[in-house]
C-alpha positions in Angstrom: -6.8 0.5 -16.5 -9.5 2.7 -18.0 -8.6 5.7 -14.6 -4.6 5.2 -15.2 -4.9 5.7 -18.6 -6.9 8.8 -18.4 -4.6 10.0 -15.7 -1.7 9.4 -17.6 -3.1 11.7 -20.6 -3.4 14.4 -18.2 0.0 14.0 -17.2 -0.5 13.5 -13.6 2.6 11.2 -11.8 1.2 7.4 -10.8 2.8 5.6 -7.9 2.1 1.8 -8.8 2.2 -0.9 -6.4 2.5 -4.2 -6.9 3.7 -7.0 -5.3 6.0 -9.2 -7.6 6.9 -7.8 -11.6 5.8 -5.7 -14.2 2.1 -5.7 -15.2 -0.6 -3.5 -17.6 -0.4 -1.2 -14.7 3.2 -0.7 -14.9 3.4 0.2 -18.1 0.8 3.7 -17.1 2.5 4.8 -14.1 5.5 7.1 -13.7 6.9 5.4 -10.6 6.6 1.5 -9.8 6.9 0.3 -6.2 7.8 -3.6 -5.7 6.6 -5.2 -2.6 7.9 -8.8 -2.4 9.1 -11.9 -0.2 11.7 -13.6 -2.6 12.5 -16.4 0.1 9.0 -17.3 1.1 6.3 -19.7 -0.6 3.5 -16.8 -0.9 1.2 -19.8 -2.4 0.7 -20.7 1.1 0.6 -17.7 3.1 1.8 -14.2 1.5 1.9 -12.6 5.3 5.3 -11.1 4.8 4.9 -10.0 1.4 2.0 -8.2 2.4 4.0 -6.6 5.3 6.3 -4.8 2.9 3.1 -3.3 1.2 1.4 -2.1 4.0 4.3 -0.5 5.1 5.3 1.7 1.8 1.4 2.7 1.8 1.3 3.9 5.5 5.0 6.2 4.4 3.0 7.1 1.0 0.3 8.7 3.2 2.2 10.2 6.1 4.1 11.7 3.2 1.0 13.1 1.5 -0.4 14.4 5.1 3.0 16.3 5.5 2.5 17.9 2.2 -0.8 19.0 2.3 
């Protein structure tokens, strides 16, 4: 939390990702990503939640490497 809030004083954008609600790190960044399975016990195995996650950080980079 200590990095996002000193990011978030120099006014720099934070892409959160998390995989189920709203948490500290949330509150610091300027765009949230939700990554969930709502019809699957994730106790057991969190497979396809994780599938959805892996996914939006693969198009987050390809979308960095196209910028840069």
């Amino acid at each position: 939390m200590k990095t996002a809030k000193i990011v978030q004083l120099k006014e720099a954008n934070i892409i959160s990702m998390t995989a189920f609600n709203t948490n500290e790190l949330t509150s610091y960044a300027t765009h949230t990503l939700f990554c969930f399975a709502d019809n699957h016990d994730t106790k057991k195995d969190d497979t396809k939640s994780r599938i959805g996650f892996f996914i939006l950080v693969d198009l987050l980079i390809n979308e960095i490497e196209n910028l840069l």
